[in-house]
N, C-alpha and C positions, 0 to 999 in steps of 0.2 A: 504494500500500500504506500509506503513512506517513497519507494522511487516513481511508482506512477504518479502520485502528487507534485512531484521534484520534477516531471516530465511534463504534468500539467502548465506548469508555472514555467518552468524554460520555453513552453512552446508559446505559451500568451504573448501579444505584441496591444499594445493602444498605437489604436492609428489616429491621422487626423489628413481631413482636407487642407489645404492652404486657407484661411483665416481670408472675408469677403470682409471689407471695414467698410462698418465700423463695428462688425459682429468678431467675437474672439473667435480663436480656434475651438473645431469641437472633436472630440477623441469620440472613437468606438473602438469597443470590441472585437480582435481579430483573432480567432481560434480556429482558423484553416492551418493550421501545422498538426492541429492534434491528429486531424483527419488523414494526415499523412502518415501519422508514424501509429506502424500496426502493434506495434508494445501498448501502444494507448487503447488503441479500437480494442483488444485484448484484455486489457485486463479495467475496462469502463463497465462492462455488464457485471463482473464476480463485485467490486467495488461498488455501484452504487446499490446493489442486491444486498451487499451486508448494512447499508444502510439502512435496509428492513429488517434484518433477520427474524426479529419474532412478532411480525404481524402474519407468514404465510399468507399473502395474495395469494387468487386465481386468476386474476389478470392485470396487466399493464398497461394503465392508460401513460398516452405519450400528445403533445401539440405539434404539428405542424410547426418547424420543418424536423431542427434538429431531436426535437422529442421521439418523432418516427426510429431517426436511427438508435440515438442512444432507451427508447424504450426496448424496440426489439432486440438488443445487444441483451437488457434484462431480464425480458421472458424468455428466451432463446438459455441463458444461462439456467431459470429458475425452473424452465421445463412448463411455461405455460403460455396461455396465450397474449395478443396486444390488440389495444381499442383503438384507435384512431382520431385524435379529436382535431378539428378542421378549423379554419381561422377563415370570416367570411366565406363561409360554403354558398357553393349554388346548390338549390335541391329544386331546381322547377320540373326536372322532370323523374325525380325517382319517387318512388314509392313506398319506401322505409318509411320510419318514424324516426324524425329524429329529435334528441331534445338537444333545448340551445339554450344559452346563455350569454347575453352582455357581458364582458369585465367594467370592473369599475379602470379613470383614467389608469393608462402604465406610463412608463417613462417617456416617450416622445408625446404622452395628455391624449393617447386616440383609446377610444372604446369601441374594443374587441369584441364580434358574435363569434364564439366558439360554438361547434356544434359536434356531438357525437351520434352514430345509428343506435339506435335504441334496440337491434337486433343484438347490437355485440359488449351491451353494459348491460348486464343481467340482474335485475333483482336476485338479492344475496351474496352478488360477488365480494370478492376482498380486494379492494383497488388501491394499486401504488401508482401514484404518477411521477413520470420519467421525466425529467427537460433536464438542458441546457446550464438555463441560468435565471437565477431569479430574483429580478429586481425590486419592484414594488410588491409582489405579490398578487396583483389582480386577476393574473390567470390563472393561478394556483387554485385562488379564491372559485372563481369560475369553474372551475374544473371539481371543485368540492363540489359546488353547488351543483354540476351535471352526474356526481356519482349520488348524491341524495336526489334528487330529483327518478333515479333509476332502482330509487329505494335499494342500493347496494351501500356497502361499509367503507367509508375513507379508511386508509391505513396511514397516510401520510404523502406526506415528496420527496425524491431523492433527487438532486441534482448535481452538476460539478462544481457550479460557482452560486454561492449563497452571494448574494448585494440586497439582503432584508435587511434595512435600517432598524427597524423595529424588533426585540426581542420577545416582544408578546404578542405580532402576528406570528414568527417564526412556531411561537409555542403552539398557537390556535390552529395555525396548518398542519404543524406534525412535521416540518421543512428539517430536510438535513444535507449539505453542502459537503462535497470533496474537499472542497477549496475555498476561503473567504474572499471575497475582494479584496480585503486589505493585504493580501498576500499578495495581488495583482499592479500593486503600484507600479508608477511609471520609473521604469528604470533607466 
């Protein structure tokens, strides 16, 4: 664990565009190297898996984009299946059910329709959600709110990079991070 952390962190970069004045420069997050190095792809699924260990899910809820990979990376390890949940879906021509949900604002202040099939969040499941990285927490939130809504059990979230300012939404969600931001400063 202690070197794929160490690998997390080496691979992170804050990038930024050239600065338009009178506005500052603005930094993002750039974590296309982890995508590269298969030591990471590897041991991402065993790693944020033990960050459940004793809730046993039945399935992996993941968001659109990187939640897809890094959920499946966790049901693929834990031997079970993944939900799919969708960021502004089009559903005008399918026929599922799906339930949705708003987030409240995230960090660039835009509100997110997340949506999951309602064929594949099963009343009574045990649901761990996979992502990325989690900033404000409103998709998290969202994403609780679509496993109740499916009348299934939140377990929690597992993610690589915790950025919750707050340590008592952290608690409310059940949020547990590889990696803190502040570990991600600009070096």
């Amino acid at each position: 664990m202690d070197d794929l952390r160490a690998r997390l962190i080496s691979g992170f970069v804050w990038r930024s565009d050239p600065p338009v004045w009178p506005q500052p420069r603005a930094y993002y997050a750039d974590c296309s190297a982890w995508w590269r190095d298969p030591d990471v792809i590897a041991g991402l699924g065993p790693a944020l898996a033990a960050l459940c260990e004793d809730g046993r899910p039945t399935v992996v809820l993941g968001t659109e984009s990187h939640g897809f990979l890094l959920g499946s990376l966790v049901a693929l390890h834990l031997g079970i299946g993944f939900a799919a949940v969708r960021k502004q879906p089009e559903r005008a021509s399918d026929d599922d059910i799906w339930l949705v949900r708003r987030t409240p604002p995230d960090y660039r202040d835009r509100n997110l329709e997340l949506a999951v099939r309602r064929s594949v969040l099963r009343r009574g499941d045990r649901v761990l959600l996979v992502d990325e990285w989690a900033a404000t927490g409103g998709q998290v939130l969202a994403c609780r709110q679509l496993v109740e809504d499916a009348q299934a059990h939140w377990l929690g979230a597992a993610v690589v990079v915790d950025a919750l300012e707050s340590a008592a939404d952290r608690r409310a969600l059940g949020l547990r991070g590889l990696v803190h931001v502040r570990e991600l400063r600009h070096r």
